[in-house]
TIGUNU-931690 format. One record per residue: residue number from 0; x, y, z of N, C-alpha, C in turn. Coordinates in steps of 0.2 Angstrom, whole numbers, padded with zeros to 4 digits. Example, Ala and Ser with C-alpha at 12.3 -4.5 7.8 and 13.67 -1.06 7.14 Angstrom:
residues 2
<site 0,<0066,-0028,0039>,<0062,-0022,0039>,<0066,-0016,0039>>
<site 1,<0064,-0011,0035>,<0068,-0005,0036>,<0064,0000,0039>>
***
This chain:
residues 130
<site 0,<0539,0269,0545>,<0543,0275,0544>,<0550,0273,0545>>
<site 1,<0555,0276,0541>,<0562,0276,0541>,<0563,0280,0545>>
<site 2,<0568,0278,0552>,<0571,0279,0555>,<0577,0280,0557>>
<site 3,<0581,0286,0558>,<0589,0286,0557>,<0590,0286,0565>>
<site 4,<0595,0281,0564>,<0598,0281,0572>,<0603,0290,0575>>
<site 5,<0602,0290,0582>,<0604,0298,0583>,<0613,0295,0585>>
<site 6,<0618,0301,0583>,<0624,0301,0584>,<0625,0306,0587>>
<site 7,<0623,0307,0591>,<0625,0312,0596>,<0630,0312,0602>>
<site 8,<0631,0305,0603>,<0634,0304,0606>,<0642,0298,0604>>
<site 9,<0647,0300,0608>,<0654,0298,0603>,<0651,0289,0603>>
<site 10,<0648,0287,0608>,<0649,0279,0607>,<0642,0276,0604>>
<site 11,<0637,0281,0601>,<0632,0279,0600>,<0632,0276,0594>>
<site 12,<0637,0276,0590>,<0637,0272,0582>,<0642,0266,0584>>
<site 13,<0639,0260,0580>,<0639,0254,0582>,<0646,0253,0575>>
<site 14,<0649,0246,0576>,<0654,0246,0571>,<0650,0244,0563>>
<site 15,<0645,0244,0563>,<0644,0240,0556>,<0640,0248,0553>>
<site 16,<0638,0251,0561>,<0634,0258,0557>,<0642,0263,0554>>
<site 17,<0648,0264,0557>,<0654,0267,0556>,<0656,0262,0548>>
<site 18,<0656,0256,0548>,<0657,0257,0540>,<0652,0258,0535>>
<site 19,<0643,0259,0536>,<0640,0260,0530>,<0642,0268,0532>>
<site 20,<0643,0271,0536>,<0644,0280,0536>,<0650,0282,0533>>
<site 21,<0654,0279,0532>,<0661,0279,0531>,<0662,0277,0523>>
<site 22,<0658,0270,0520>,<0657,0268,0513>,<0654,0274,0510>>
<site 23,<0647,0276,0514>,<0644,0282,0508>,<0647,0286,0507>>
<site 24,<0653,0289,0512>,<0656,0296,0512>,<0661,0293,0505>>
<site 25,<0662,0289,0507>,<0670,0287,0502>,<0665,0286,0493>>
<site 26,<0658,0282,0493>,<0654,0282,0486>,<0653,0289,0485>>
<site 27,<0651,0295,0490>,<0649,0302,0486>,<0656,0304,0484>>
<site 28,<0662,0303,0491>,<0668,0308,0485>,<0669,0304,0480>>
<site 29,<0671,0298,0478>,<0670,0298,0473>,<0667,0300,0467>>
<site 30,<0661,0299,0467>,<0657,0303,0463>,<0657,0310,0462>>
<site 31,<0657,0314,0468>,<0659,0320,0466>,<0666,0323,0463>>
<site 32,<0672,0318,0465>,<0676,0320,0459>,<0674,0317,0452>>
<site 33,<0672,0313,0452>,<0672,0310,0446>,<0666,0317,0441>>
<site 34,<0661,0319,0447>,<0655,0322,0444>,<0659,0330,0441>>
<site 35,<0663,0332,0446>,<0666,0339,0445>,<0672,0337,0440>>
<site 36,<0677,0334,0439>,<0681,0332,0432>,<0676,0333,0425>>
<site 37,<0671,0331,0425>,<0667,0329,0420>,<0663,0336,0417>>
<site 38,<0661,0338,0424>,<0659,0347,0423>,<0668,0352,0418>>
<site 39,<0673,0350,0423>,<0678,0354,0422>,<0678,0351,0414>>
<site 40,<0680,0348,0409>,<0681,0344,0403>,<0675,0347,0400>>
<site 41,<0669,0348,0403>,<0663,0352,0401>,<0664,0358,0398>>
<site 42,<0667,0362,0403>,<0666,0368,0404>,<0673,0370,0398>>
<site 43,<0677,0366,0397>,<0685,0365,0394>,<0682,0366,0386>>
<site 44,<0680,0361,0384>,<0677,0359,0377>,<0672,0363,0376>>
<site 45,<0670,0363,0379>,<0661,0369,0378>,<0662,0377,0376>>
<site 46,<0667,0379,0381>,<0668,0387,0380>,<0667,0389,0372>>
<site 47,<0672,0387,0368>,<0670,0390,0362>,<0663,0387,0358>>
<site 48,<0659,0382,0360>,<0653,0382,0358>,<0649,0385,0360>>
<site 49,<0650,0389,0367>,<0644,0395,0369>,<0641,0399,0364>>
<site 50,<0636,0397,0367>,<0629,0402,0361>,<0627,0406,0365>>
<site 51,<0625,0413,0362>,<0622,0418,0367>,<0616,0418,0363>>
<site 52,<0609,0419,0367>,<0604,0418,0366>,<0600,0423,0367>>
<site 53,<0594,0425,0364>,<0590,0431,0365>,<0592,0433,0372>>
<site 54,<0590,0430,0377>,<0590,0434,0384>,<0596,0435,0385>>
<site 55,<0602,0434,0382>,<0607,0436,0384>,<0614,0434,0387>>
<site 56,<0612,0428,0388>,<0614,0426,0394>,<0619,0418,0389>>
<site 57,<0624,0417,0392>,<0628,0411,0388>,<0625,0404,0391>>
<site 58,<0624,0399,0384>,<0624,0394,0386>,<0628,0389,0382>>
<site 59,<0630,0383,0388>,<0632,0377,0385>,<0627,0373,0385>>
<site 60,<0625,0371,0377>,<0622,0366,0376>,<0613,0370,0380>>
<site 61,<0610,0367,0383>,<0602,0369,0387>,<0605,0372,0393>>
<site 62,<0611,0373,0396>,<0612,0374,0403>,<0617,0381,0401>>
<site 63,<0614,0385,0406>,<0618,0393,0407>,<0624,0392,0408>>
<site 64,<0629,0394,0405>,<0634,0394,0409>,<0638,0398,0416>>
<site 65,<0634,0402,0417>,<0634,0404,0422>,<0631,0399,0430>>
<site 66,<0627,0396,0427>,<0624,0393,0431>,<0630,0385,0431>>
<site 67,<0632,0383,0428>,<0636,0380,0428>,<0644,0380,0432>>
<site 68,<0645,0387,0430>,<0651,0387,0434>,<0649,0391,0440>>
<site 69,<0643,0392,0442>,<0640,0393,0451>,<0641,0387,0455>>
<site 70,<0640,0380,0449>,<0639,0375,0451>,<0646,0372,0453>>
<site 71,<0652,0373,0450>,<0658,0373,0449>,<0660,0374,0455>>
<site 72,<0659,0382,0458>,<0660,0385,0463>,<0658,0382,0469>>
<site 73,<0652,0382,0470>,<0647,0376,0477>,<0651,0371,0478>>
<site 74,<0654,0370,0471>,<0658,0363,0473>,<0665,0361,0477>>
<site 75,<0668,0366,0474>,<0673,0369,0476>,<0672,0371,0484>>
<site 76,<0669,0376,0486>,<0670,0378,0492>,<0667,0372,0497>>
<site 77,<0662,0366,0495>,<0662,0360,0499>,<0667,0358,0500>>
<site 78,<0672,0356,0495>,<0678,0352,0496>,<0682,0356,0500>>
<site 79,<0683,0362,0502>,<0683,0365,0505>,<0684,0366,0512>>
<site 80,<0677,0365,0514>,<0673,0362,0519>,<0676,0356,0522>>
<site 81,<0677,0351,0519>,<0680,0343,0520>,<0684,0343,0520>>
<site 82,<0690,0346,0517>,<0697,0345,0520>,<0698,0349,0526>>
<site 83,<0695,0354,0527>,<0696,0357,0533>,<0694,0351,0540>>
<site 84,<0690,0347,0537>,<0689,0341,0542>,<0692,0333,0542>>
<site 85,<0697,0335,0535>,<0699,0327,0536>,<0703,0325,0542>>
<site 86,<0708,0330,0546>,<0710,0328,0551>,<0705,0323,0556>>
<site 87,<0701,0325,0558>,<0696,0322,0561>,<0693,0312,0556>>
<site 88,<0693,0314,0549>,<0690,0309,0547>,<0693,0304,0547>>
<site 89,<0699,0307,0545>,<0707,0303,0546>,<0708,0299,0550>>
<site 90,<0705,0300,0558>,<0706,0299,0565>,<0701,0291,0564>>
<site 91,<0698,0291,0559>,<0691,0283,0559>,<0696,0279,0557>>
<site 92,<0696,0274,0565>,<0699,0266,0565>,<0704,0270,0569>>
<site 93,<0709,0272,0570>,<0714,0277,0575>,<0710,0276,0583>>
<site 94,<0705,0279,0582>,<0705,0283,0586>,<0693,0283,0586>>
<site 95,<0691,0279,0582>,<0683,0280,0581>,<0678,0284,0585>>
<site 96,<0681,0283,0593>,<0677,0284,0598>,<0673,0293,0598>>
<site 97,<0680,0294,0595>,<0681,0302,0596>,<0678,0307,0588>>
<site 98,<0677,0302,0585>,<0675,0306,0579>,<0667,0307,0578>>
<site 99,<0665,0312,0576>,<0661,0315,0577>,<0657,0316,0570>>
<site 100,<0653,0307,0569>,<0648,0305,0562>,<0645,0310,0560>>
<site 101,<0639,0314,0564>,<0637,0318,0562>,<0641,0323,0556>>
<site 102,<0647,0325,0557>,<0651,0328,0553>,<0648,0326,0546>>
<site 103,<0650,0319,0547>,<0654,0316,0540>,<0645,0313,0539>>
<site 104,<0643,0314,0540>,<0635,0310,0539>,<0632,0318,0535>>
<site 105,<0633,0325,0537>,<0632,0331,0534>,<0634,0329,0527>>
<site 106,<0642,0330,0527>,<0645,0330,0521>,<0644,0327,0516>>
<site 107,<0641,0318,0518>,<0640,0314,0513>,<0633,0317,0511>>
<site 108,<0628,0319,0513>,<0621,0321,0511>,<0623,0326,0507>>
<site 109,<0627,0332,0509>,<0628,0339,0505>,<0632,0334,0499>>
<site 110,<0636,0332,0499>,<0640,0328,0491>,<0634,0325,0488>>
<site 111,<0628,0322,0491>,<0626,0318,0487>,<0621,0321,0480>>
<site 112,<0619,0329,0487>,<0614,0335,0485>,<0617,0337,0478>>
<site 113,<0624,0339,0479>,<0630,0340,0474>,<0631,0335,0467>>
<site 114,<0629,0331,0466>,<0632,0327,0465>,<0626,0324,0458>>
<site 115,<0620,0324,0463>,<0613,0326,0459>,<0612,0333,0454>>
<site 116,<0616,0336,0456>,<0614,0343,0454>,<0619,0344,0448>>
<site 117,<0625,0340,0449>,<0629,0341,0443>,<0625,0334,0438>>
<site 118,<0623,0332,0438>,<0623,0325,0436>,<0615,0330,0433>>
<site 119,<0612,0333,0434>,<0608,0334,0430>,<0609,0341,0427>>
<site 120,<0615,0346,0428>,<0620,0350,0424>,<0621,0349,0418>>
<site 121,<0624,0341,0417>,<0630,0338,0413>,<0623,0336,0409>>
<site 122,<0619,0334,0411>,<0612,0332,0405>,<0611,0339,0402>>
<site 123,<0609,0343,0404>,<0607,0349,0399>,<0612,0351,0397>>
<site 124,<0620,0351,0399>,<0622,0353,0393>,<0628,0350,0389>>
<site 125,<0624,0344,0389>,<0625,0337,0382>,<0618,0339,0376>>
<site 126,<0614,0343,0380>,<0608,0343,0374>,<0612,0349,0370>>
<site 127,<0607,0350,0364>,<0608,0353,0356>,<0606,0360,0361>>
<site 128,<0608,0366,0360>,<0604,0374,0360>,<0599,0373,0355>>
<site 129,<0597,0370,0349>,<0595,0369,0345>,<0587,0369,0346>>
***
């Protein structure tokens, strides 16, 4: 069984575990910008091809657009979330002892959650309404 080491404490991460925490966090933002520009350019192009469909409701392509720009919004208020804490993440290499992984160990999992979620958005609505 996979075992994650605990961070509860400031000196319990070791220096090679602070750069793979520190890589994933920078691989998710990454991808989440990359993931939410590609939503926004969705959402850009798409609006005039909204089809409204018996139940009523608007779609781009196989995905709601409502559900879409829910998903827009989720995103947003993460990043949200994360700048409120980059002073702190700013502080890795500065100052390591004192930064608080679990923060930035949260963040990267909730981006990665993010990131899955657009990534299977942008599939449905690449398909035909057809």
């Amino acid at each position: 069984m996979d075992h994650q080491p605990s961070y509860k404490g400031p000196h319990a991460v070791k220096s090679k575990e602070i750069e793979s925490i520190v890589s994933e966090w920078i691989v998710a933002m990454v991808d989440f910008r990359t993931h939410y520009k590609m939503l926004t350019i969705c959402v850009e192009r798409k609006s005039n091809e909204e089809i409204q469909l018996s139940d009523g409701d608007l779609y781009i392509g196989q995905c709601r657009a409502c559900e879409l720009k829910s998903l827009m919004s989720t995103m947003t208020a993460e990043l949200e979330k994360l700048l409120q804490h980059v002073d702190q993440i700013s502080e890795i290499g500065q100052n390591s002892s004192t930064v608080d992984y679990t923060t930035i160990i949260g963040h990267t999992s909730v981006l990665k959650q993010l990131n899955s979620e657009a990534k299977r958005t942008l599939c449905l609505a690449a398909l035909s309404t057809a």
